[in-house]
Residue frames as a rotation matrix with the C-alpha (Angstrom) as fourth column:
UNK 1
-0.200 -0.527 0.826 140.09
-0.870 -0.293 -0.397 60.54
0.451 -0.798 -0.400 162.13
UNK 2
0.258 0.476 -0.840 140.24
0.410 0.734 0.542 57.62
0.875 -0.485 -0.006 164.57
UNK 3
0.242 0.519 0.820 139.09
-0.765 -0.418 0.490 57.18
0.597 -0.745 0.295 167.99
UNK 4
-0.441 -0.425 -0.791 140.44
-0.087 0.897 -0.433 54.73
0.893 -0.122 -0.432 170.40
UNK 5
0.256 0.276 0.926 138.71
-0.825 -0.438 0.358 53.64
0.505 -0.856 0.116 173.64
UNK 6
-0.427 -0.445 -0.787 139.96
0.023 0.865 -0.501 51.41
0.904 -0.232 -0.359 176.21
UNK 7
-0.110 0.653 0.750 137.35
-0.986 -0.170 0.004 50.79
0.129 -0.738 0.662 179.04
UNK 8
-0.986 -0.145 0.086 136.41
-0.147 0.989 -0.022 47.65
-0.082 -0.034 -0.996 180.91
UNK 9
0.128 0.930 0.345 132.44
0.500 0.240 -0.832 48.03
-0.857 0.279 -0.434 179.81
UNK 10
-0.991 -0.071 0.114 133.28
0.125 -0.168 0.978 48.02
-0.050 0.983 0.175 175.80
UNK 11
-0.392 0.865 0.312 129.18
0.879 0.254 0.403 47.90
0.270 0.432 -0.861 175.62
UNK 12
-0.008 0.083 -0.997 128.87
0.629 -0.774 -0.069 51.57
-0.777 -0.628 -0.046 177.04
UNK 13
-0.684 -0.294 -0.668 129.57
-0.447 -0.554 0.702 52.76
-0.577 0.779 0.247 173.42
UNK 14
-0.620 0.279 0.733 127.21
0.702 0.615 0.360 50.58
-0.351 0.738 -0.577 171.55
UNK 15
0.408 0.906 0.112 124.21
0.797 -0.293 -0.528 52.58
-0.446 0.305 -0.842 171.63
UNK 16
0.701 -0.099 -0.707 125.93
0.014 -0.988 0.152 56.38
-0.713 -0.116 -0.691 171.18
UNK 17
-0.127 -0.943 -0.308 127.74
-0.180 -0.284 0.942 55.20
-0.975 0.175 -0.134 168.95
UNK 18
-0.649 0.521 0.554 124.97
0.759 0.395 0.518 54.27
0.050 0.757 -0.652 166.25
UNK 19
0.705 0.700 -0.113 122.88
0.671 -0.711 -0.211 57.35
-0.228 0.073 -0.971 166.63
UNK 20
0.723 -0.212 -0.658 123.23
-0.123 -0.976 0.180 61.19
-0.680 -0.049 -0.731 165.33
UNK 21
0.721 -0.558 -0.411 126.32
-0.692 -0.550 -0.468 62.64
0.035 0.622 -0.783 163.72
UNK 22
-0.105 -0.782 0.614 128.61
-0.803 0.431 0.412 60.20
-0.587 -0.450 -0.673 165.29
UNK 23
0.172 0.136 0.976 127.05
0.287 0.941 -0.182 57.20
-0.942 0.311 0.123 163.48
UNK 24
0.850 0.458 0.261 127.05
0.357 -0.137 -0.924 59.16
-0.388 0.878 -0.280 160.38
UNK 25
0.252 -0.913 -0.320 130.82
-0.935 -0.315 0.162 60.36
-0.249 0.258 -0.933 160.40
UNK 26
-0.060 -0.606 0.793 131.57
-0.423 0.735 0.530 56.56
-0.904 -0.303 -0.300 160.68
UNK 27
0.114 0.329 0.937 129.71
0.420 0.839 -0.346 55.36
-0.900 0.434 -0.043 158.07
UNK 28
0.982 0.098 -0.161 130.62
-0.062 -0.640 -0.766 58.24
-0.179 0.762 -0.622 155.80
UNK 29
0.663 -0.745 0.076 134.27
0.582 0.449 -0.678 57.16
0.471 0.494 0.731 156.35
UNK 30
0.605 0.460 0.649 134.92
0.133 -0.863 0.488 60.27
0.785 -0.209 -0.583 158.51
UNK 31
0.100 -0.140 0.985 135.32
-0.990 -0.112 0.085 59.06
0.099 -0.984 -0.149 161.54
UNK 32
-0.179 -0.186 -0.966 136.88
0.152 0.965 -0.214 55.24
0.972 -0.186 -0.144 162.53
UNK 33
0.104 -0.154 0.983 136.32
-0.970 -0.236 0.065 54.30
0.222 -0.960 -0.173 166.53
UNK 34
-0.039 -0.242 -0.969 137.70
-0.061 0.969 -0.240 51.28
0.997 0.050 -0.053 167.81
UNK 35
0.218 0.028 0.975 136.58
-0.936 -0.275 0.218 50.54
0.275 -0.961 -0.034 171.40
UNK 36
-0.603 -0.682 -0.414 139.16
-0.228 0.645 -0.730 47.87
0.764 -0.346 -0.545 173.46
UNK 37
0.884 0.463 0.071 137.74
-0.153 0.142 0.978 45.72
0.442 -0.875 0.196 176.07
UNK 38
-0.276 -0.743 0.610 140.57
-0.899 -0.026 -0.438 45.83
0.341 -0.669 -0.660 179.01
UNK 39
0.473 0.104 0.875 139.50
-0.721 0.617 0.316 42.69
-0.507 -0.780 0.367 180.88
UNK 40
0.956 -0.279 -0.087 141.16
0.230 0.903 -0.362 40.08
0.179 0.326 0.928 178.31
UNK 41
0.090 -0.957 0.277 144.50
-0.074 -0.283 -0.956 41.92
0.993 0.065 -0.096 179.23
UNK 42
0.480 0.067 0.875 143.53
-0.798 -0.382 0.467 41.31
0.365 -0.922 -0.130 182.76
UNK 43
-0.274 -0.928 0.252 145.69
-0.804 0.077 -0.590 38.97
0.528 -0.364 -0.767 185.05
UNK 44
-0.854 0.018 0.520 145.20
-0.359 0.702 -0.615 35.43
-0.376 -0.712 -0.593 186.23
UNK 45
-0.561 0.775 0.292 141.79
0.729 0.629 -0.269 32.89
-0.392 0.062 -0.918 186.44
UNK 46
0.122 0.878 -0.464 139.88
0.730 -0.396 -0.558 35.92
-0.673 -0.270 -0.688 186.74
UNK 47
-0.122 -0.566 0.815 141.54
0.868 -0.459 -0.188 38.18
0.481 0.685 0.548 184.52
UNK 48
0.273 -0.002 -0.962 141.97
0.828 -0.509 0.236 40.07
-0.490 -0.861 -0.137 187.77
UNK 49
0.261 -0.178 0.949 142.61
0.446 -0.849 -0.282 44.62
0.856 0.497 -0.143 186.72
UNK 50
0.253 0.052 0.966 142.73
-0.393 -0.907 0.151 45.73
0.884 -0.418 -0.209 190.03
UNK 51
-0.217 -0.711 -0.669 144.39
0.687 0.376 -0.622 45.93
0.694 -0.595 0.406 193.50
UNK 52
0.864 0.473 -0.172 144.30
0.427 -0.506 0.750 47.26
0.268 -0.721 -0.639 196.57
UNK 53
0.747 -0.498 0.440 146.22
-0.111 -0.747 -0.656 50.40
0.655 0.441 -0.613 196.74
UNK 54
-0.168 -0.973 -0.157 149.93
0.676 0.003 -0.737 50.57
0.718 -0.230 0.657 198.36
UNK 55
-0.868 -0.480 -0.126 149.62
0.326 -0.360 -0.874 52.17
0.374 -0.800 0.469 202.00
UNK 56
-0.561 0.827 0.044 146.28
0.693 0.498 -0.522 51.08
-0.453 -0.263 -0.852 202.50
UNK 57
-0.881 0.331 -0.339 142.90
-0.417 -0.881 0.225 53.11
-0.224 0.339 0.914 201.90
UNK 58
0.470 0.785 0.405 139.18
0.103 0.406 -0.908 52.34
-0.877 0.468 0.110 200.64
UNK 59
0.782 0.539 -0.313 138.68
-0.449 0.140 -0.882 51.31
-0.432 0.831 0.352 197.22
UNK 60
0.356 -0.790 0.499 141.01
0.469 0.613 0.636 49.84
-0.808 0.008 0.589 194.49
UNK 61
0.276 -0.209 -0.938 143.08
-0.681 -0.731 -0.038 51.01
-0.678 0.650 -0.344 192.19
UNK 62
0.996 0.082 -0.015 143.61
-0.063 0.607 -0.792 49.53
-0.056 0.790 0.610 188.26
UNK 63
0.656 -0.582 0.480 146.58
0.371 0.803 0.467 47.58
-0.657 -0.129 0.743 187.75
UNK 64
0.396 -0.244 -0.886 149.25
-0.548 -0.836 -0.015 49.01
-0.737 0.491 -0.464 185.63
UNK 65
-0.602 -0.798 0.005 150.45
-0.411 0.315 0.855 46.39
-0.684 0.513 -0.518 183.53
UNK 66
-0.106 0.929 0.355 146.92
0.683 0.328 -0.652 45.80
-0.722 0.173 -0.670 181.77
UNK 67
0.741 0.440 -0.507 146.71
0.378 -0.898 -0.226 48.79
-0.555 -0.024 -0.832 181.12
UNK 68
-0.311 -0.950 -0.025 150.34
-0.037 -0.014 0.999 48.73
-0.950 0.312 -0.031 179.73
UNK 69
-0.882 -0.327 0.339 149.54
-0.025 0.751 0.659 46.52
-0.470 0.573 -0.671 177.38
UNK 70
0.512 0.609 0.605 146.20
0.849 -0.255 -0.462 47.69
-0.127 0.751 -0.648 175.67
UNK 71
0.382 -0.279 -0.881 148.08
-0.165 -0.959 0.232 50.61
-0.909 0.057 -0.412 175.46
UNK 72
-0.171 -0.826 0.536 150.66
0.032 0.540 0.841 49.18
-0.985 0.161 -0.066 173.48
UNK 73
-0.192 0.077 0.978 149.41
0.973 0.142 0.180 49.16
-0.125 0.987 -0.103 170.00
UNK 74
0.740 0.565 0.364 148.21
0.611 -0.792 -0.013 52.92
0.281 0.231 -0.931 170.23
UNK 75
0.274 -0.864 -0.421 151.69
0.823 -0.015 0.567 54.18
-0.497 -0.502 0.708 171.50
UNK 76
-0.798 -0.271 0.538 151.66
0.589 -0.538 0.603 57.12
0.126 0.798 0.589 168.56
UNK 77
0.275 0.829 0.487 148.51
0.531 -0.554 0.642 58.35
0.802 0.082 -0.592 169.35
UNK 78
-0.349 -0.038 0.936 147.43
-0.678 -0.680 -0.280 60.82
0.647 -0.732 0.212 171.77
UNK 79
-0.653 0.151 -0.742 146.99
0.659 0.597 -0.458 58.74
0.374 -0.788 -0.489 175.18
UNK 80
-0.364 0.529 0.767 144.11
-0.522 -0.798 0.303 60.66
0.772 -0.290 0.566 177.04
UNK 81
-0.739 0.245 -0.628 142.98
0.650 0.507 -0.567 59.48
0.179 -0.827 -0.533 180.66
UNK 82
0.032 0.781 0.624 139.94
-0.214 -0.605 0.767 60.32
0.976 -0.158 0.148 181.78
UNK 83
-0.355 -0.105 -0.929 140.14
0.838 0.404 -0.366 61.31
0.414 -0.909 -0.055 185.51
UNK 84
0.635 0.760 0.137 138.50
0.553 -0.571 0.607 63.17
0.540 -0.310 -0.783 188.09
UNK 85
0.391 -0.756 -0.525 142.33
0.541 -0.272 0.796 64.47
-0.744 -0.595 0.303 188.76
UNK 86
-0.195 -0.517 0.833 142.90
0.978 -0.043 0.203 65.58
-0.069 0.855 0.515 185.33
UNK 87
-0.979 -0.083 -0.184 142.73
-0.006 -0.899 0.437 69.34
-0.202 0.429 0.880 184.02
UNK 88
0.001 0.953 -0.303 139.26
-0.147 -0.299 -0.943 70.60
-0.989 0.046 0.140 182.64
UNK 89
-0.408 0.034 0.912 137.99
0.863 0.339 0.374 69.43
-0.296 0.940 -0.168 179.37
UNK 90
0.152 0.469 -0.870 137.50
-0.088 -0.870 -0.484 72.63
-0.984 0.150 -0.091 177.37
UNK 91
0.889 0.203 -0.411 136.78
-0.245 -0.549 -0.800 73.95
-0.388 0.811 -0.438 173.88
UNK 92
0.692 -0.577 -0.434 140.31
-0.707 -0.665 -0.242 74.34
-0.149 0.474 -0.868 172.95
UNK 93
-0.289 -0.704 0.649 141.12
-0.666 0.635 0.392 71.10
-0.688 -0.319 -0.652 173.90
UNK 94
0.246 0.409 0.879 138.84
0.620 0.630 -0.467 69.02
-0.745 0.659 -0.099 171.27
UNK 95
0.856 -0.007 -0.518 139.67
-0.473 -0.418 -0.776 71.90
-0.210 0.909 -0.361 168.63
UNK 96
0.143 -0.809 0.570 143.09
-0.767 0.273 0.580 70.32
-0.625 -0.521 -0.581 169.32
UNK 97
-0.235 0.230 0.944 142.11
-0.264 0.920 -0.290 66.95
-0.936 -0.317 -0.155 169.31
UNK 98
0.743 0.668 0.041 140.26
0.102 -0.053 -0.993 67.49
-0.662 0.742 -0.108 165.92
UNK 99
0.641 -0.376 -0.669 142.86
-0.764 -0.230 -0.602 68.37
0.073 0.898 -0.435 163.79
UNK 100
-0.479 -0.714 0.511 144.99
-0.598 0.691 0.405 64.87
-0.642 -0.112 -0.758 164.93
UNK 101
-0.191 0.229 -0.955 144.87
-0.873 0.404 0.272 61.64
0.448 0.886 0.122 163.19
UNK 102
0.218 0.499 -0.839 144.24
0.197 0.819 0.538 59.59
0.956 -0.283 0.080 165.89
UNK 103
0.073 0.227 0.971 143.32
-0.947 -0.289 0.138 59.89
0.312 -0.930 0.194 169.92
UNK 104
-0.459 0.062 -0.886 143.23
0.259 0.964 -0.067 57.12
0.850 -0.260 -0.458 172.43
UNK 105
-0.252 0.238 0.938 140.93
-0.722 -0.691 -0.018 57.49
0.644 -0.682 0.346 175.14
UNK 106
-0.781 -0.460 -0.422 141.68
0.129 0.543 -0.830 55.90
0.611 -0.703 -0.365 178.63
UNK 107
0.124 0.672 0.730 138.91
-0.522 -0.581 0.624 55.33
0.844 -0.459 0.279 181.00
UNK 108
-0.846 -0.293 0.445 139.82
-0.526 0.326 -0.785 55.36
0.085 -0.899 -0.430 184.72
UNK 109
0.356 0.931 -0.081 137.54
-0.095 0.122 0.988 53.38
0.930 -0.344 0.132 187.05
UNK 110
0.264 -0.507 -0.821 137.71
0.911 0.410 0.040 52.13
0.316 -0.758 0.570 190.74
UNK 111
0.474 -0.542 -0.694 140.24
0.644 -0.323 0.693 54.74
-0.600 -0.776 0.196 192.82
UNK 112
0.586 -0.446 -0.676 142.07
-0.580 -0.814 0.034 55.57
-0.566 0.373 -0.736 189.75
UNK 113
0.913 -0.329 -0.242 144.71
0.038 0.658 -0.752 54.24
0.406 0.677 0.613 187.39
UNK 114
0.795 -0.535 -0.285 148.13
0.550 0.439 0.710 53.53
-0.255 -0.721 0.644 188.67
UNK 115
0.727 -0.207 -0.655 150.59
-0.316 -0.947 -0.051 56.56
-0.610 0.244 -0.754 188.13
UNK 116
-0.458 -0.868 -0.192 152.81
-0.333 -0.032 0.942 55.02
-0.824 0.496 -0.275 186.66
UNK 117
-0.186 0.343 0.921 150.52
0.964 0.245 0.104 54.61
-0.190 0.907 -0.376 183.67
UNK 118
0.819 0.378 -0.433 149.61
0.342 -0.926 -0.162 58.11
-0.462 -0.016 -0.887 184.31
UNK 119
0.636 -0.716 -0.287 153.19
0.027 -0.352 0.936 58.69
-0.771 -0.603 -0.204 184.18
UNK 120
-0.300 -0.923 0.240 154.50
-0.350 0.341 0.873 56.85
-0.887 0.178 -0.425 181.51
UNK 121
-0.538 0.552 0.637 151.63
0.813 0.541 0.218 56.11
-0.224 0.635 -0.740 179.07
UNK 122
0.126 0.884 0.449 149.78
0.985 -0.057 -0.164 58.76
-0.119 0.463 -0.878 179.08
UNK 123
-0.371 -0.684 0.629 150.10
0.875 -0.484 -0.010 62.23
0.311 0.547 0.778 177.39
UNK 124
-0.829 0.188 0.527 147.72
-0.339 -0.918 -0.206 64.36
0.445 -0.350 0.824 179.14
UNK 125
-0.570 0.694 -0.441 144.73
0.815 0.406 -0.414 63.64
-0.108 -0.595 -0.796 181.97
UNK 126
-0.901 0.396 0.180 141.49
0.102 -0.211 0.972 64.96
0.423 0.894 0.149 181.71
UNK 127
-0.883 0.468 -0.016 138.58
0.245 0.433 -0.868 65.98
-0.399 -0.770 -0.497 183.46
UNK 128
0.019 0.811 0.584 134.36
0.738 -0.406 0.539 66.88
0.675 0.421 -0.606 182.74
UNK 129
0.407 0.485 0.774 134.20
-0.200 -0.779 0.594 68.98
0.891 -0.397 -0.220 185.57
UNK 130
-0.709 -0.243 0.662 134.88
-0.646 -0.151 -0.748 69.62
0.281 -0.958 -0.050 189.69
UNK 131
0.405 0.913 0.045 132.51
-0.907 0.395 0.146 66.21
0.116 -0.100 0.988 189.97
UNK 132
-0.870 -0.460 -0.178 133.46
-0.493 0.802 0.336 62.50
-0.012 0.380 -0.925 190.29
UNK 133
0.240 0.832 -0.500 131.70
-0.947 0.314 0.068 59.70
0.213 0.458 0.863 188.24
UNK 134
0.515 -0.395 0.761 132.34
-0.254 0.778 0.575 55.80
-0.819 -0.489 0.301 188.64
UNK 135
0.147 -0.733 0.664 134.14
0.486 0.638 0.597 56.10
-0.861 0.235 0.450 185.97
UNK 136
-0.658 -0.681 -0.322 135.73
0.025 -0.446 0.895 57.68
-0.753 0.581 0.310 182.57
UNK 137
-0.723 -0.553 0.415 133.37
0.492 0.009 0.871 56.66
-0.485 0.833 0.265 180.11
UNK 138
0.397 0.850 0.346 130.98
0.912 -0.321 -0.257 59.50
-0.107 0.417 -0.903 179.78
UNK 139
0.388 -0.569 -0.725 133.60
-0.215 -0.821 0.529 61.47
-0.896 -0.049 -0.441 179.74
UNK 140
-0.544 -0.642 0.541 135.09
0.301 0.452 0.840 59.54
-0.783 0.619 -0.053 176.91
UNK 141
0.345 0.776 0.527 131.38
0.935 -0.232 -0.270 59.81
-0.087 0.586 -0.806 175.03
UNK 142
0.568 0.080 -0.819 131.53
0.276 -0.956 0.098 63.75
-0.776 -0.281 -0.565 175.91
UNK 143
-0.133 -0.988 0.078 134.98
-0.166 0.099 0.981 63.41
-0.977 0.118 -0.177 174.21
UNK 144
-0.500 -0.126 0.857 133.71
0.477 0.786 0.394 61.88
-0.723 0.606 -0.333 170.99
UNK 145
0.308 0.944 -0.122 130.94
0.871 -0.331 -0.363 63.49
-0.383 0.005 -0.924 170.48
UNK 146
0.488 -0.277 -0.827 132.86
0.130 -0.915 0.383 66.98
-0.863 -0.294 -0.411 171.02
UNK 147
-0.130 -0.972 0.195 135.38
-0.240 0.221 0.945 66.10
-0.962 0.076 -0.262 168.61
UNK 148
-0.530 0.466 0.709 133.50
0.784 0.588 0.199 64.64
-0.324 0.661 -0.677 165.75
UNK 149
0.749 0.566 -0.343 131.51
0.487 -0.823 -0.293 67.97
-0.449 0.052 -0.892 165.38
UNK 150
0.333 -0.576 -0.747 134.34
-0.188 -0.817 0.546 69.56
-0.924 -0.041 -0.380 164.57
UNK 151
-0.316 -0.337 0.887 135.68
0.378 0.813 0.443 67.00
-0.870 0.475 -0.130 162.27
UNK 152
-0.676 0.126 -0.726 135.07
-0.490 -0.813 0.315 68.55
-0.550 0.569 0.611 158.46
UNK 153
-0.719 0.642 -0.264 131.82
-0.251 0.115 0.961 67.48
0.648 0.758 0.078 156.61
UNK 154
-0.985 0.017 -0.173 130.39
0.141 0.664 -0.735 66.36
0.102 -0.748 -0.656 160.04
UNK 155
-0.322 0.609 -0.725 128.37
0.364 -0.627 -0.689 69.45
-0.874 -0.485 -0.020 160.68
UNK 156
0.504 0.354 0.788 125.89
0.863 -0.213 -0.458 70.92
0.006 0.911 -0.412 157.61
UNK 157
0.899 0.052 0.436 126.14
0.095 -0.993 -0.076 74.42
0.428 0.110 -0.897 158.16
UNK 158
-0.086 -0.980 -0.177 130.22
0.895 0.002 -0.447 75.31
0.438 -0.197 0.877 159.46
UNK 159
0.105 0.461 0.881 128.72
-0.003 -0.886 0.463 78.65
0.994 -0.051 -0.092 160.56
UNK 160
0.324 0.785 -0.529 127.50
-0.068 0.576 0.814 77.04
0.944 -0.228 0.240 162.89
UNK 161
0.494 -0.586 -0.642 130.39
0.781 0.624 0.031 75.83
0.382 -0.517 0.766 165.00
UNK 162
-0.735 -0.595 0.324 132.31
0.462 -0.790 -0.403 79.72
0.496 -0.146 0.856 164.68
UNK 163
-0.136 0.501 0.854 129.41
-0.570 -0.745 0.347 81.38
0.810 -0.440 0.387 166.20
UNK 164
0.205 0.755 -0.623 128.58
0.170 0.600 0.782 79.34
0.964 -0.266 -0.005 168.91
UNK 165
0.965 -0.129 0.227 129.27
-0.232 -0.028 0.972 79.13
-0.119 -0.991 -0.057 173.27
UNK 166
0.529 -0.801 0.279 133.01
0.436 0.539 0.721 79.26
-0.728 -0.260 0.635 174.13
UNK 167
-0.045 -0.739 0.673 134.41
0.983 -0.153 -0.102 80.95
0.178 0.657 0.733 170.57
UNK 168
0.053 0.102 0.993 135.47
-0.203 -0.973 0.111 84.74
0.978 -0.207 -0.031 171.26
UNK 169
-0.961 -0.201 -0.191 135.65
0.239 -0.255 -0.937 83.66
0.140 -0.946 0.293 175.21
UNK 170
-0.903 0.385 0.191 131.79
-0.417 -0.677 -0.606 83.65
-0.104 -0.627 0.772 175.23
UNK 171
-0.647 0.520 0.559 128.76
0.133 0.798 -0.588 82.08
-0.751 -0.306 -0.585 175.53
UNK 172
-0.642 0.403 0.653 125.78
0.766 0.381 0.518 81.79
-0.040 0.832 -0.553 172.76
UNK 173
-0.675 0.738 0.010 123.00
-0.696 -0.641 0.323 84.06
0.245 0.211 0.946 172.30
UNK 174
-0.283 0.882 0.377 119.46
-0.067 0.374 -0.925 83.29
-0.957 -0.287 -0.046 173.02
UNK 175
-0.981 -0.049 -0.186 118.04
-0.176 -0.155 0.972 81.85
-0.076 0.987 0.144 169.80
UNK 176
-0.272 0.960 -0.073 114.26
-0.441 -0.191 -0.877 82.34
-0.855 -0.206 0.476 168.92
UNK 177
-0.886 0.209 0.414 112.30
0.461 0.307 0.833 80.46
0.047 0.928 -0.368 165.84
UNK 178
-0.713 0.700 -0.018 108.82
-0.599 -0.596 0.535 80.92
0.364 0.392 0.845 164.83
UNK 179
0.293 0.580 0.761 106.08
0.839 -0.537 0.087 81.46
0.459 0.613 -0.643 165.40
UNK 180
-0.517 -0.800 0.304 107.24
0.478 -0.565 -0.673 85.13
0.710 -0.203 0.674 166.59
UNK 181
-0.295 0.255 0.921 104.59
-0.901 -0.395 -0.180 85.19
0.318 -0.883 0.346 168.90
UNK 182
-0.130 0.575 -0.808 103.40
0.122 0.818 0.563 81.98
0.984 -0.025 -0.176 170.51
UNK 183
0.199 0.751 -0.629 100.63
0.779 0.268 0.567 82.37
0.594 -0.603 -0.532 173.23
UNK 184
0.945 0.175 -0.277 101.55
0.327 -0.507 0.797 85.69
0.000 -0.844 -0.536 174.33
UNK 185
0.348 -0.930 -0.118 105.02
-0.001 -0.126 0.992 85.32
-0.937 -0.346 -0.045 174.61
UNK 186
0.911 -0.367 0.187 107.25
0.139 -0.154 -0.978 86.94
0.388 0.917 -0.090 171.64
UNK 187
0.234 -0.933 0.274 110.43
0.964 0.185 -0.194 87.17
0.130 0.309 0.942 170.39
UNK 188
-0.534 -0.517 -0.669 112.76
0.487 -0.835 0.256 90.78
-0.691 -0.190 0.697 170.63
UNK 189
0.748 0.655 0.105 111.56
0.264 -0.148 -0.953 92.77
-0.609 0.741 -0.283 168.19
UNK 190
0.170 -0.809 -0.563 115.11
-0.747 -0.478 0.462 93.80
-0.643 0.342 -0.685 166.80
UNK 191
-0.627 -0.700 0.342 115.32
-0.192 0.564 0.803 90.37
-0.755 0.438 -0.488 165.42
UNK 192
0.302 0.701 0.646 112.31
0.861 0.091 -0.501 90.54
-0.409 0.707 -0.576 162.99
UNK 193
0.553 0.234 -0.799 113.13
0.039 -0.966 -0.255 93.91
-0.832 0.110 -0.544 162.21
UNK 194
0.625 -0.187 0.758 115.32
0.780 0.156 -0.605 93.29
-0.005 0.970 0.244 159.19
UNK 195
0.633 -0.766 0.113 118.51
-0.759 -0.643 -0.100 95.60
0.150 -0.022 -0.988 160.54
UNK 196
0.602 -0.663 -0.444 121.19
0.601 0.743 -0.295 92.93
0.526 -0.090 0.846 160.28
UNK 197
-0.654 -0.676 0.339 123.78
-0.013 -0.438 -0.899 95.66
0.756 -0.592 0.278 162.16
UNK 198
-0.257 -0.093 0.962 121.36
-0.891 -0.363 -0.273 96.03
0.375 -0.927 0.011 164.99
UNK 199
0.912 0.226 -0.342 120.60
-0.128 0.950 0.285 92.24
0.389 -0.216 0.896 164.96
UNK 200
0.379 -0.775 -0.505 124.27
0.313 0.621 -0.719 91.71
0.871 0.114 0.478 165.20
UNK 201
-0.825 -0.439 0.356 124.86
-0.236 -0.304 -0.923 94.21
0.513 -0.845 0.147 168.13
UNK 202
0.479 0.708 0.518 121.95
-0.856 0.246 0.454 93.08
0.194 -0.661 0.724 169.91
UNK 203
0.885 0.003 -0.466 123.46
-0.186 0.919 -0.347 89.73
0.428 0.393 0.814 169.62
UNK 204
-0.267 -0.950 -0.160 127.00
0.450 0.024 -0.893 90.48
0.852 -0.310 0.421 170.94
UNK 205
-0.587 -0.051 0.808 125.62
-0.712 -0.443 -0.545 92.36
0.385 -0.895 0.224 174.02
UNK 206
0.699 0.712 -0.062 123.45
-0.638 0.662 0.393 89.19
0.321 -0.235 0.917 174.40
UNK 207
0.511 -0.785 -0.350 126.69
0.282 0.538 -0.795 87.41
0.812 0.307 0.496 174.59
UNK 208
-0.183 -0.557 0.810 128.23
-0.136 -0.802 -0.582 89.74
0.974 -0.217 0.071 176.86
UNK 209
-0.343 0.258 0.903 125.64
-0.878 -0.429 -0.211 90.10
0.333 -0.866 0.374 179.41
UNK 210
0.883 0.298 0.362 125.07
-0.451 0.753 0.480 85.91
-0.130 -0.587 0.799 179.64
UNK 211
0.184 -0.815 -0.550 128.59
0.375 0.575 -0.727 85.29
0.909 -0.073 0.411 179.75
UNK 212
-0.473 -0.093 0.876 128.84
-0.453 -0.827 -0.332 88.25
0.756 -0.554 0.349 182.84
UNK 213
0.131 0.990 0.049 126.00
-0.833 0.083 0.547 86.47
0.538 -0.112 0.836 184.36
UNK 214
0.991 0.006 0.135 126.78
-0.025 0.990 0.138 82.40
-0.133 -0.140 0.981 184.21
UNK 215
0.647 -0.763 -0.018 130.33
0.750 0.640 -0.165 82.48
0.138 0.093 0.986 183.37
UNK 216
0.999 0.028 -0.046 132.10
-0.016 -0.669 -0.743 85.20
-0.052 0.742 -0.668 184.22
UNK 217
0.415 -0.873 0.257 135.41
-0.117 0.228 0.966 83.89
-0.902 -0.431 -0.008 185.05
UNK 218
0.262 -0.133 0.956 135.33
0.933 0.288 -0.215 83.45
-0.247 0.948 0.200 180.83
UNK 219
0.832 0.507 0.224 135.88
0.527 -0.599 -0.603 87.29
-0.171 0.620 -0.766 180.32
UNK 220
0.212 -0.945 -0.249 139.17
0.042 -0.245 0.969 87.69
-0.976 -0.216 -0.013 180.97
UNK 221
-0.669 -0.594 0.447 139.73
0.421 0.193 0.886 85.88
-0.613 0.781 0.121 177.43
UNK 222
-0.002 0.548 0.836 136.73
0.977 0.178 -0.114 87.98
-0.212 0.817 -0.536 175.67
UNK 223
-0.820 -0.335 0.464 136.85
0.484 -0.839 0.250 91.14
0.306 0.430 0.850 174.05
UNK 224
-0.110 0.800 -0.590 134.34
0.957 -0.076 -0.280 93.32
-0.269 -0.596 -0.757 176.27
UNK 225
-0.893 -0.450 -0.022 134.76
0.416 -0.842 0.343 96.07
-0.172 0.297 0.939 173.70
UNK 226
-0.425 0.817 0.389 131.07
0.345 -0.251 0.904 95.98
0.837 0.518 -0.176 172.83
């Protein structure tokens, strides 16, 4: 799979992008990421990106013909803005994302990007949350990261990924290791007990009752048969 990013701090990706799973899809052939610096596409002496916005206001807002024009080679991909106007970034959207052959990911800064890039460039807008940042690309990271997990050989164990927060419309289980007591404090006893059926329904009403809890606006989409 490849990854496009187009951001005007191209060095935001260096580190995160050499560590963990991510560095290891790349180098396994996996995963390609190609991160654009916007400012040589910028305008004038200064290669100038931004303006002050049309019917006044604070802050500024990125230029749209930059922005045009790093676009431009990636015109087949998915276009993805990251904005603190965009939809929620969820689950279903990187399972998505994963099975393409190539993404582009757009990071606002400043005020925003100029709609008519919104408009006309870009295929769907994006948020992390009900939060604003100074800018797109930890969303973008979020984005990679997410995405790349999924990605086949990424992840050892594939198990993994179907059982987890978010598949089934619910959240994870508590998980416990060893030792099965440490200082006092122990583990259920159902999960030592060596009943895989009551491990498993312990496990789904664990599910249940912290999705109910922290999310429950998620049960609508989860079977609450258990």
């Amino acid at each position: 799979m490849r990854i496009n990013v187009i951001t005007i701090f191209p060095e935001f990706f260096d580190s995160p992008l050499q560590v963990s799973l991510v560095a290891r899809a790349c180098e396994e052939g996996l995963l390609a990421v190609e991160v654009v610096d916007l400012r040589p596409f910028g305008k004038g002496f200064h290669r100038q990106l931004d303006d002050a916005p049309f019917g006044g206001g604070p802050g500024m807002v990125m230029m749209p013909a930059p922005m045009a024009e790093a676009l431009a080679p990636f015109a087949s991909s998915r276009r993805i803005l990251l904005a603190a106007a965009g939809a929620p970034l969820t689950q279903n959207r990187l399972d998505d994302w994963a099975e393409m052959d190539e993404i582009t990911l757009v990071c606002g800064r400043y005020e925003g990007v100029d709609q008519r890039i919104a408009d006309n460039f870009i295929d769907e807008e994006v948020s992390l949350g009900d939060y604003v940042l100074l800018g797109g690309e930890v969303g973008a990271l979020a984005i990679i990261e997410g995405v790349t997990r999924l990605l086949p050989g990424v992840v050892g164990n594939p198990e993994s990924i179907a059982t987890e927060s978010f598949r089934g419309g619910l959240l994870e289980e508590p998980q416990y290791t060893r030792p099965a007591d440490y200082n006092g404090l122990t583990v259920p006893e159902v999960l030592i007990s060596g009943d895989h059926a009551k491990v498993e329904e312990w496990r789904q009403q664990q599910r249940l009752n912290r999705t109910r809890q922290r999310r429950p606006d998620l049960l609508g989409d989860a079977d609450q048969s258990a």
